[in-house]
ROTORVEX-758411 format. One line per 10 residues: number of its first residue (from 1); their letters; for each residue x, y negated, z of C-alpha. Coordinates in steps of 0.001 Angstrom, whole numbers, plus 500000, padded with zeros to 6 digits. Example, Ala and Ser with C-alpha at 12.3 -4.5 7.8 and 13.67 -1.06 7.14 Angstrom:
BEGIN
1) AS) 512300/504500/507800  513670/501060/507140
END
This chain:
BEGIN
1) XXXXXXXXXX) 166028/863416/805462  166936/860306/803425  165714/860030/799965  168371/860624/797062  168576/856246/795363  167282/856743/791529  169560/855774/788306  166509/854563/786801  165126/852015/789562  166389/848048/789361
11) XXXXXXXXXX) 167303/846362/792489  165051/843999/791717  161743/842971/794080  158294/843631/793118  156089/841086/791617  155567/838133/793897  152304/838037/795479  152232/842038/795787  151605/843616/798638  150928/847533/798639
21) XXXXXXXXXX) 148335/848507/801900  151359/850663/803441  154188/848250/803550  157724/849284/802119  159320/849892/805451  156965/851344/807486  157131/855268/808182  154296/857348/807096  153598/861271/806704  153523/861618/802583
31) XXXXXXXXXX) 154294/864787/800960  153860/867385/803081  152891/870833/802084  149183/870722/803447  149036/867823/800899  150749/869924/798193  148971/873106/798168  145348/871580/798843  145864/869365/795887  147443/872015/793633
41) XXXXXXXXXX) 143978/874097/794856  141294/871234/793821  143740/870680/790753  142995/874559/789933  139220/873871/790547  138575/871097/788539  141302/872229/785802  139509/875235/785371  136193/873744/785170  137066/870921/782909
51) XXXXXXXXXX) 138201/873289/780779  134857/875077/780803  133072/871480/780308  135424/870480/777862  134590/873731/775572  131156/873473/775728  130942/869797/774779  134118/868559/773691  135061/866032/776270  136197/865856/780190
61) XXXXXXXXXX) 135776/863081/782832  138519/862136/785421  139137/864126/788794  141229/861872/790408  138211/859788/792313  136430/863036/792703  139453/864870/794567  140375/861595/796239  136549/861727/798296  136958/865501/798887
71) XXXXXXXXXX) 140680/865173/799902  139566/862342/802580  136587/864646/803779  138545/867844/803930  141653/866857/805937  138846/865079/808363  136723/868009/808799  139832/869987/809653  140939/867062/812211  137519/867511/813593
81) XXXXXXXXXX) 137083/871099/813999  140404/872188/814480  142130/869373/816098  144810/868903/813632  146160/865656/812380  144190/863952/810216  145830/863484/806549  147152/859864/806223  146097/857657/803199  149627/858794/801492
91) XXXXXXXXXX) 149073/862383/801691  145534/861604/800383  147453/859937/797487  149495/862992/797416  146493/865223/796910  144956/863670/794108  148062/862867/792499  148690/866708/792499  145070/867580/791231  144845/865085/788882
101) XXXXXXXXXX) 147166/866996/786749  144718/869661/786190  141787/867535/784385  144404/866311/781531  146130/870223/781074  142606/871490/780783  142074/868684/777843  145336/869717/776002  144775/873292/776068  140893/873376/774763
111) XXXXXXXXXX) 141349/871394/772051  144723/872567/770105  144628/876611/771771  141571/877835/770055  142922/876779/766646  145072/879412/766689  142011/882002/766464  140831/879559/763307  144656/879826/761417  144657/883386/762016
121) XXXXXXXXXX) 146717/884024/765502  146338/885803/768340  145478/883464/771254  148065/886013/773694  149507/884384/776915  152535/883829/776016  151787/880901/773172  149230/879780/776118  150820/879475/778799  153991/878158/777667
131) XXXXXXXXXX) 152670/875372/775577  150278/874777/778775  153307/874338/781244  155788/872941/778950  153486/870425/777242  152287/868808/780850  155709/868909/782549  157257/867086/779484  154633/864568/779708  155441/864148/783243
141) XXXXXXXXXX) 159217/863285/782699  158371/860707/779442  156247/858793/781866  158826/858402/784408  161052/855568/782774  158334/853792/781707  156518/853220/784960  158449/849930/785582  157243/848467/782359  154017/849668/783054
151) XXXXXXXXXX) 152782/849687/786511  155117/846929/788061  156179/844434/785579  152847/844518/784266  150916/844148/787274  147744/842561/787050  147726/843031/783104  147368/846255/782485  144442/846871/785079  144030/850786/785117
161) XXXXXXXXXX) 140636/850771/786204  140379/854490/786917  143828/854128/789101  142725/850795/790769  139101/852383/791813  140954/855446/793154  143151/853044/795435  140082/851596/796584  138284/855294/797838  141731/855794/799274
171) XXXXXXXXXX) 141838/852440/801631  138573/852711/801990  138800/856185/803337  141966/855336/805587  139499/852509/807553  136678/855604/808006  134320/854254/805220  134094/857260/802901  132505/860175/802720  132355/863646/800133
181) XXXXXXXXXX) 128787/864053/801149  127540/863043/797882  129869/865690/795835  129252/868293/798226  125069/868003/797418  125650/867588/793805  127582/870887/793937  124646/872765/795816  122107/871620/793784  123938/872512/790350
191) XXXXXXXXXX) 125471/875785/791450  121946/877224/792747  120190/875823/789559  122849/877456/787324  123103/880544/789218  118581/881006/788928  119173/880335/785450  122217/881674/783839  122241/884766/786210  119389/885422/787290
201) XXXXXXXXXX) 117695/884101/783920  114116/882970/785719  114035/880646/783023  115483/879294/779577  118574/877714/780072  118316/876477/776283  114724/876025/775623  114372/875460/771638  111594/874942/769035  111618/875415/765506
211) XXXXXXXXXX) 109941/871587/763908  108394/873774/760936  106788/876861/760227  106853/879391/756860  103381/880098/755717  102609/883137/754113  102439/882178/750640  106472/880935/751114  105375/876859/751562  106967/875166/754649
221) XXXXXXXXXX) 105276/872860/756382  107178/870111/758841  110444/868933/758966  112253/872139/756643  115759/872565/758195  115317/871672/761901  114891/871862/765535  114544/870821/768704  116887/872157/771655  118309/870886/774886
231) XXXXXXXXXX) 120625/872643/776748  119143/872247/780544  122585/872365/782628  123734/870297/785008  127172/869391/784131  125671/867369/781009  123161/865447/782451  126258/864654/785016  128266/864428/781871  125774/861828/780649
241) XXXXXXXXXX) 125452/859495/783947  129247/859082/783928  130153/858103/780224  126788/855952/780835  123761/854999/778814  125831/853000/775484  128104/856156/774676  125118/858664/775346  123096/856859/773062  125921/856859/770099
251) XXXXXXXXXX) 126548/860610/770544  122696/861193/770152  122577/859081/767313  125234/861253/765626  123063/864329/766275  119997/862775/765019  121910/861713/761576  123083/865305/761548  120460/867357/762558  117500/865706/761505
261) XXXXXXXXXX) 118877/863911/758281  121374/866398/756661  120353/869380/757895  116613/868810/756563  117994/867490/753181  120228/870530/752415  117380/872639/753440  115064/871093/751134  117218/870816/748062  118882/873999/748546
271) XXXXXXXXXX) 115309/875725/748737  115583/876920/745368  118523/877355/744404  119509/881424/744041  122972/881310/744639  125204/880235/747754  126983/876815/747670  130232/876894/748756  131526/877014/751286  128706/880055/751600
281) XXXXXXXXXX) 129091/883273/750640  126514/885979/749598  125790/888421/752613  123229/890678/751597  121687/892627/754460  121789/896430/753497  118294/897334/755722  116039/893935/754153  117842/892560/751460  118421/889083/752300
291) XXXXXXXXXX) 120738/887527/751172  122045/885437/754333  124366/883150/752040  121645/881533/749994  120157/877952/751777  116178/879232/751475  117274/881714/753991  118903/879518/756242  117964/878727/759734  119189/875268/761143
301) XXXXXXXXXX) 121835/876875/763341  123537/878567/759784  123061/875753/758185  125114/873741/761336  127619/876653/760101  128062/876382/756670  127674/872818/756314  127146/870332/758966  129941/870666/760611  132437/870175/758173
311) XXXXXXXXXX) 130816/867230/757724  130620/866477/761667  134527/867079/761609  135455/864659/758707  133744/861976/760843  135491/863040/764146  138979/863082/762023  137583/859598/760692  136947/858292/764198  139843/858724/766062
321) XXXXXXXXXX) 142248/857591/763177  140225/854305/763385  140172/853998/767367  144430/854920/766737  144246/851744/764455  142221/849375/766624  145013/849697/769224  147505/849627/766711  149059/846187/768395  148652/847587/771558
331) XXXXXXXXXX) 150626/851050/770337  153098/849001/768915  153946/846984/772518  153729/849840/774015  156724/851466/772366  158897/848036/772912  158204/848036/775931  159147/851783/776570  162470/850818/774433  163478/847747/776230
341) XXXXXXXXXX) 162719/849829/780188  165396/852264/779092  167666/849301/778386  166986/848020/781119  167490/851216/783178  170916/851965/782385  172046/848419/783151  170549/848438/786252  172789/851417/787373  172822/852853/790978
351) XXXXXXXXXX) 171983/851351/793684  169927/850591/797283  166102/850466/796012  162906/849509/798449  160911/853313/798968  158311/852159/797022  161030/851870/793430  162146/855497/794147  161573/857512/790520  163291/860804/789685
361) XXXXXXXXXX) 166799/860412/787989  167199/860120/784338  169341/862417/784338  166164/864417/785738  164537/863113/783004  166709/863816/779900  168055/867164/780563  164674/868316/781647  163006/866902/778108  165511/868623/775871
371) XXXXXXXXXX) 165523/871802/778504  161859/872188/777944  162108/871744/773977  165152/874375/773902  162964/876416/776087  159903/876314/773074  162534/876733/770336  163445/879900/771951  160069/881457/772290  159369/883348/768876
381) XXXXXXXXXX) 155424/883287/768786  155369/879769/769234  156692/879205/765330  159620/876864/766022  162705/879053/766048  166236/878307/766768  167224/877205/763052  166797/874000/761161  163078/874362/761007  162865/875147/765070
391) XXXXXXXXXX) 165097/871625/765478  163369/869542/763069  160095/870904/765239  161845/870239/768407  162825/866332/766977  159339/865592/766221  158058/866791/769949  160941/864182/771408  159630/861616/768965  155977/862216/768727
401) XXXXXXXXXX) 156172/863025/772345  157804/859951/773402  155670/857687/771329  152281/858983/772324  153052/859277/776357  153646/855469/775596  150524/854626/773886  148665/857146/776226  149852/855641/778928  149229/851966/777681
411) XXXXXXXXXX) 145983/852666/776858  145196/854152/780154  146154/850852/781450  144065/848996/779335  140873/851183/778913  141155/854406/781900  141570/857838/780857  138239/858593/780454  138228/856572/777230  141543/857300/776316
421) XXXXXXXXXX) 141852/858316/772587  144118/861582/773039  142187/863277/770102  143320/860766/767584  146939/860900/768815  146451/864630/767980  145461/864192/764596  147912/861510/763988  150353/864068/765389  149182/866959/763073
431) XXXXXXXXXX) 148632/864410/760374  152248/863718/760021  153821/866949/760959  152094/868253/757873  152652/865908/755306  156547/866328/756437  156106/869827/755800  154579/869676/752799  156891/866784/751657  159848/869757/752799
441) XXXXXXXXXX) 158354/871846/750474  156920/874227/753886  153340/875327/753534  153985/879091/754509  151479/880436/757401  154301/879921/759953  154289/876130/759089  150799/876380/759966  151806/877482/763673  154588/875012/763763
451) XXXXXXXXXX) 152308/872281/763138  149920/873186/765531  152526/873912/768157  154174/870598/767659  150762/868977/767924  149823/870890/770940  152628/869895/772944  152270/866826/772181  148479/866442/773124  148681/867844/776400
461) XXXXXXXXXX) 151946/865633/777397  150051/862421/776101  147192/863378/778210  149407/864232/781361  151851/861331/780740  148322/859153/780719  146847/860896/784060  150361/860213/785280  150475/856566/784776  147093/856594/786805
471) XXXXXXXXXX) 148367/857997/789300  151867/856265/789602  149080/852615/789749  147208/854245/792473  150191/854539/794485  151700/851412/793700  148827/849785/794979  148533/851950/798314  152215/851874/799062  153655/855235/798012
481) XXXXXXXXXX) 156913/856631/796912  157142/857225/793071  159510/859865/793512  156964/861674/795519  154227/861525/793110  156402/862371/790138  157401/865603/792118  153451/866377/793117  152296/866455/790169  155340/868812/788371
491) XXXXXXXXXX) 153761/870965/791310  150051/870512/790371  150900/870673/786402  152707/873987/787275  150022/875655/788802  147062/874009/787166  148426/875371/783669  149162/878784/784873  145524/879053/786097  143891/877489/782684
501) XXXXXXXXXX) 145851/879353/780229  144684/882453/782013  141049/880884/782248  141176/880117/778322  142219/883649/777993  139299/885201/779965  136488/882425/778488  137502/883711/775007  137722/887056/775935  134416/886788/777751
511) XXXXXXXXXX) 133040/884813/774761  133776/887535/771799  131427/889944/770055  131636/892444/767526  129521/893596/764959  129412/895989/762187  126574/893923/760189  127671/891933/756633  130724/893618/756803  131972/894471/752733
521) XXXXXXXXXX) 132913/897671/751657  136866/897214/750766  139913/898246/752086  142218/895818/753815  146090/895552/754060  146871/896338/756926  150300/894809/758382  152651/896697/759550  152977/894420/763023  149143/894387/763278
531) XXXXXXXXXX) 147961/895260/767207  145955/897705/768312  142790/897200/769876  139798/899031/771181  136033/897890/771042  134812/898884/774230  132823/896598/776793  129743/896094/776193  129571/896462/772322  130052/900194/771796
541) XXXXXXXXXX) 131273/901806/775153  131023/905251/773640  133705/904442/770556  136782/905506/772153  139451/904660/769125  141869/902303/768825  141720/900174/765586  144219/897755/763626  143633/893982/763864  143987/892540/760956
551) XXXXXXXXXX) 142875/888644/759625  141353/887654/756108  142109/883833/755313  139842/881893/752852  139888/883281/749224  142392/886268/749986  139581/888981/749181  136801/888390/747019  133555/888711/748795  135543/889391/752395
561) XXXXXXXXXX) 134527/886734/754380  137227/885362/756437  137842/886340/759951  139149/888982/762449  138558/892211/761490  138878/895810/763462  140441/898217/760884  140872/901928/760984  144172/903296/760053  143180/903620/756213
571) XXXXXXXXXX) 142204/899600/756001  138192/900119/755865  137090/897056/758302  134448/898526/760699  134164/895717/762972  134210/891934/762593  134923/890079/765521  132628/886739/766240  134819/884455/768289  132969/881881/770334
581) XXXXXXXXXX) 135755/878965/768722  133353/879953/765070  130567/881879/766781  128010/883003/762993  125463/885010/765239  123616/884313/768354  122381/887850/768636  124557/890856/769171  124230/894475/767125  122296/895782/770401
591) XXXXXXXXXX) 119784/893198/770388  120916/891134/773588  121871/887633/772910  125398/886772/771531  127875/885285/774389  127515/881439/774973  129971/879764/771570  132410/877018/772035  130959/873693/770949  133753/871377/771048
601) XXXXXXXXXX) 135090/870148/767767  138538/869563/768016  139309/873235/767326  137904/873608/764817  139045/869759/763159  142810/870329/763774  142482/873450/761804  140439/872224/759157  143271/869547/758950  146292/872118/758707
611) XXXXXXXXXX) 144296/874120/756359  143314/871209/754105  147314/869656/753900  149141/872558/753936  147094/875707/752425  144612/873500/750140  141633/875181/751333  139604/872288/752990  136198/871428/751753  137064/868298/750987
621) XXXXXXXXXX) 133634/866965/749077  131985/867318/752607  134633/866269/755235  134526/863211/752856  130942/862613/753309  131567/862504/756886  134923/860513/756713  132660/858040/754768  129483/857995/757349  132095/857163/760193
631) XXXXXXXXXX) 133909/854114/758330  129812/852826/757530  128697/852909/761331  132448/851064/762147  131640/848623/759530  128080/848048/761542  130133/847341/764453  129572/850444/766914  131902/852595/768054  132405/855768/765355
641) XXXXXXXXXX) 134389/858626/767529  131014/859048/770073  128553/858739/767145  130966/861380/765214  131121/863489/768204  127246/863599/768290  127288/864687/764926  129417/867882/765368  128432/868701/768667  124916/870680/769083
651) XXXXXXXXXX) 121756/868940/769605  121196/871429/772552  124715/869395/774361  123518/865847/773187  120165/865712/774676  121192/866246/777874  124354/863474/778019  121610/861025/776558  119441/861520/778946  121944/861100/781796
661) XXXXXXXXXX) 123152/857850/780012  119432/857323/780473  119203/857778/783887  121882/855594/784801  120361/852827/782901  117370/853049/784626  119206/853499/787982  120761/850346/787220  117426/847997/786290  115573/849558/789146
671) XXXXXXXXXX) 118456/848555/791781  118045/844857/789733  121920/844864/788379  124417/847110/787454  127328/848190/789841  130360/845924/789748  133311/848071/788334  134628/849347/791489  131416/850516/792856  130359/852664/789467
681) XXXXXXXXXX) 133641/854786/790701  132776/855762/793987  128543/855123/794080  126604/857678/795163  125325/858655/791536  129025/858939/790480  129561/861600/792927  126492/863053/793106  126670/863341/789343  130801/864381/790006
691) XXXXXXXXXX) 129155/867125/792063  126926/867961/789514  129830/868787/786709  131731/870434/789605  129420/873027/790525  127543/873762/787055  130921/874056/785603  132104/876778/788224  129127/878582/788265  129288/878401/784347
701) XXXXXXXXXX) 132994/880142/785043  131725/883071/787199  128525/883643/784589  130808/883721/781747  133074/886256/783552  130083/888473/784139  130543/889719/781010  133774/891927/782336  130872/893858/785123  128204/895177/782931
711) XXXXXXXXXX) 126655/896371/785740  127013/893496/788458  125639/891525/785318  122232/893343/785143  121511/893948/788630  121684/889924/788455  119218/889634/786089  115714/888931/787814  113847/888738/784519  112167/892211/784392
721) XXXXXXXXXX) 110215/891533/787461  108760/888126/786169  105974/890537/784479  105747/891137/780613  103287/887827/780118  106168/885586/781104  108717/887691/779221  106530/888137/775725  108641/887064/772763  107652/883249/772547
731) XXXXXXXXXX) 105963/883032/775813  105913/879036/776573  106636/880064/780720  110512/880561/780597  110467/876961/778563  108119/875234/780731  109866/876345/783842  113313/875309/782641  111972/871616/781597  110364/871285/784898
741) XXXXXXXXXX) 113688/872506/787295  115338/870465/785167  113715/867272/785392  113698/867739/789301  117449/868022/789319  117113/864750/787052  114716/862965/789335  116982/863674/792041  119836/862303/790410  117716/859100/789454
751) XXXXXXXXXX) 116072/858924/793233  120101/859051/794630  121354/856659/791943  118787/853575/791999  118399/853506/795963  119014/849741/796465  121011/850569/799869  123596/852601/797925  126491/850669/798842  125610/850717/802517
761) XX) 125442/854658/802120  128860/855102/801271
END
């Protein structure tokens, strides 16, 4: 079948001196359906658990070298075994292209969907999934006419280091040098260790300890205020060896500030005062009287709560509008560049083009853009509408959406994804959709949805438009058809955001709580709209009734706090629903422990942001404290989005990245030198450690989803037979176990990383 000629490709030759490892003429097997639907599959696996990763600590890595190994080893496994054909290095390129797509959805989604539950919203499918698919397809199609200015008339500029490194597994597994073994191990070792742990719980999978103790006559002795935790999982410490020892090292600093500074110093000087600081509230325990709102009666985690991370999120908002100014020049190019390739594009008109300059029509490209925009306009729960304020929402996704896939996808070029600064696009996004609000005189609750709807989209096509950038460089430099990769990954953005809007769905699902403790005594109004719900699994299986759900925002009822509430039909609250997105209690009303929370801060940032502009209820005296600590460590010289990121995330998630940073470092001075660039993508610590995300993160899917089989749950759960010495409330064996797995898993990692005949192992 011949391929259709593009309105978007020049006639014109590549860059002298190129010349892609599958010449332009030369016939080879690309996108065929094996390709397709085994990408699309490792797209869904590593979507899925990004998004899991990304929830728990804020941040993903990038699949595509991952999936490129496994993709190689697969399709020769199956050669071997079953005689087939084995996969050529184009449908290789094919299957990562098409997984790649589920990484950067996954990113999108986690950070702008669980802001709904923080406005007030219900986090239902359809707001989920269509933002999920929309959002990536649309960044998809704005990549497309820019991948001439980008990938060939920029060719040996913008370096894509991610992309380039990917080419290089890909080549390298075409002439029989590559192998998945390395993932593949990883995986084992981190799915059994998760399963023993989180499972079976034969140890602590977040040992902690308390650095101070209450005497009896009310003193405190030690550090008031704080503690020591590490959260023992093997997707951090993977986590850690990839972003390396510098960035672990600034997001443990950031914790350290925060936890062991702040924390300490609002414990101490709020020791005696006798009534809350705001943002606080009294909460007076009916059964002992304590008042949970006052600081004296804080623990470190409530303080975290109440205070720290407001702070922790002015310094993430702080951070990524400075890394969005230190490539200001480069954001700037990047749109003239982007302006002057459609210029370009419709004078070159129609004509013969080499395989290798196929793209997808622009026609393709602009009728699919404003079809997927019409498409959100005409989807009530998302907040745009088909009026004037549903097209002035719809303008700013073309605009925003355009701009940003630019800079994304410059900055991808210049830095790799993994660094990419999607998170202060966001803000800048959500920055400026409110202030034209507000400016418009629009600061109802439904502007509050716009905005974040506007911003979502946005995120996740930035994030796909950079992953597709990556992608189109791989291929460029292996020798495949652009057309082909632009439609693989449609495929794998399709499928990959169908899967993780239904996996954010069941996380937060799986991640809720009730409870009928702190709860005030006052009727609520209850909308007429409001959903029904029933309590059920596992909180109170015996309350059969249905109740209203109803939300209190900040200051709408005094001594309410705010929240989701379970009402009965007369407005008396009788539940209050802890989401993981804002998780207040640890500990469920039976006694069991709470549901593991969602750490990562963007959430919880973008809706401090559309609360603060557009309903005035930010607490702006401490997101200023940490806007301020941000713009002092920038003005030291390092780096302020990792540091800021330390600070909001919990010290249980930092100590673990550090010490895989560590690790690595150590891996490094042992072998006498650290890798060369293309070798830290595809050494045998990179994928062990790949394998390590990959299988803590999927076990960490099917433990979470335990929570929907009560039964299968328990019968899981090997702790009872461990003996009532090991299981004795603050018995040191469940702690001293977990340290010790865990720093064999470690040791393992370090013994695989700093082996001096790595590079002959691959």
């Amino acid at each position: 079948m011949a391929e259709p000629t593009s309105s978007n490709a020049e006639s014109s030759p590549p860059p002298a001196g190129h010349q892609p490892y599958v010449p332009d003429g030369a016939t080879v097997p690309e996108f065929t359906w094996p390709a397709v639907l085994v990408g699309a599959l490792l797209g869904i696996i590593f979507g899925a658990s990004s998004l899991y990763l990304l929830l728990r600590v804020g941040m993903t890595v990038s699949a595509s070298v991952p999936i490129a190994v496994l993709s190689i080893t697969l399709f020769r496994v199956f050669s071997k075994s079953f005689g087939f054909r084995n996969a050529s290095i184009l449908e290789n390129n094919i299957v990562q292209t098409t997984g790649s797509a589920g990484e950067s959805i996954a990113f999108g989604v986690g950070v702008t969907m669980p802001a709904l539950l923080l406005l007030g919203f219900e986090m239902d499918i359809t707001r989920v999934m269509t933002v999920s698919v929309l959002g990536g397809v649309l960044g998809i199609l704005m990549m497309i006419p820019l991948r001439r200015a980008f990938i060939v008339k920029q060719h040996g500029t913008l370096t894509y280091p991610e992309g380039t490194a990917c080419a290089e597994v890909l080549v390298a597994g075409e002439k029989g040098g590559s192998t998945a073994r390395m993932v593949f191990i990883g995986f084992g070792i981190a799915a059994v260790y998760k399963f023993l742990a989180g499972a079976c719980k034969l140890w602590s999978g977040e040992p902690s300890q308390l650095l101070y103790r209450q005497a009896a006559d009310g003193t405190t002795h030690g550090l008031k205020g704080a503690a020591i935790s590490g959260d023992l999982a093997p997707e951090l410490l993977g986590v850690g060896y990839l972003i390396g020892p510098r960035i672990g090292s600034l997001v443990l600093s950031g914790a350290v500030i925060s936890y062991f500074v702040l924390g300490p110093l609002i414990a101490t000087f709020g020791d005696k005062l006798l009534t809350p600081v705001s943002p606080a509230v009294s909460s007076i325990d009916k059964e002992t009287g304590v008042d949970a709102g006052l600081i004296r009666n804080m623990d470190p985690d409530a303080i975290k709560a109440n205070y720290l991370r407001y702070i922790g999120a002015g310094a993430v908002a702080a951070g990524g509008i400075i890394s969005m100014m230190r490539t200001l020049p480069l954001i700037l190019a990047s749109v003239l560049a982007g302006l002057r390739d459609l210029r370009a594009t419709r004078a070159g008109g129609v004509g013969a083009t080499a395989r290798t300059e196929r793209d997808l029509s622009m026609r393709v490209v602009l009728f699919g853009s404003l079809g997927l925009v019409l498409t959100l306009m005409f989807v009530p729960s998302l907040g745009l509408g088909v009026g004037l304020w549903g097209l002035l929402g719809a303008m700013m996704i073309l605009l925003f959406g355009f701009l940003f896939v630019t800079v994304s996808s410059r900055l991808t070029g210049e830095i790799g994804s993994s660094s990419n600064p999607i998170s202060g696009m966001t803000i800048a996004t959500l920055l400026l959709t409110c202030l034209i609000f507000l400016l418009l005189g629009r600061t109802d609750r439904l502007a509050m949805l716009t905005a974040l709807t506007v911003s979502a989209v946005v995120c996740i096509a930035s994030s796909n438009g950079g992953t597709t950038s990556q992608d189109l460089k791989t291929g460029y430099l292996v020798g495949a058809t652009p057309r082909k990769q632009q439609l693989a990954i449609v495929v794998g953005a399709v499928t990959s955001a169908l899967v993780i809007g239904v996996t954010m769905l069941l996380l937060n699902a799986a991640g809720v709580h009730y409870t009928t403790k702190g709860i005030a005594r006052q009727k609520l109004e209850v909308p007429a709209d409001a959903p029904l719900q029933m309590v059920g699994r596992p909180y109170d299986e015996t309350d059969p009734n249905e109740y209203r759900v109803v939300h209190v925002y900040r200051n709408e009822y005094k001594g309410v706090e705010p929240g989701r509430y379970l009402v009965d039909d007369q407005g008396w609250p009788k539940y209050r629903t802890d989401i993981p997105i804002a998780q207040q209690s640890k500990v469920m009303d039976n006694g069991e422990p709470a549901p593991k929370a969602f750490a990562a801060p963007q959430p919880q940032l973008f809706a401090l942001i559309i609360e603060g502009v557009l309903g005035g209820n930010l607490e702006w005296g401490l997101v200023i404290t940490g806007v301020l600590i941000a713009v002092a460590v920038e003005l030291m010289g390092v780096a302020a989005l990792p540091f800021a990121v330390g600070m909001y995330l919990p010290l249980s998630s930092s100590t673990p990245i550090f010490l895989g940073g560590a690790i690595r470092w150590l891996a490094d001075r042992w072998r006498g030198k650290p890798a060369s660039e293309a070798e830290a993508e595809t050494s045998p610590g990179v994928l062990l450690s790949s394998g390590y995300i990959a299988g803590g993160t999927l076990i960490g899917l099917v433990i979470a989803f335990l929570a929907f089989a009560p039964r299968v749950r328990d019968a899981l759960d090997l702790s009872p037979y461990l003996g009532d010495v090991y299981n004795a409330p603050g018995s040191p064996y469940p702690k001293i176990v977990a340290v010790a797995t865990f720093a064999a898993i470690a040791a393992i990692l370090f013994w695989i990383a700093s082996r001096k005949d790595a590079a002959k192992s691959r």
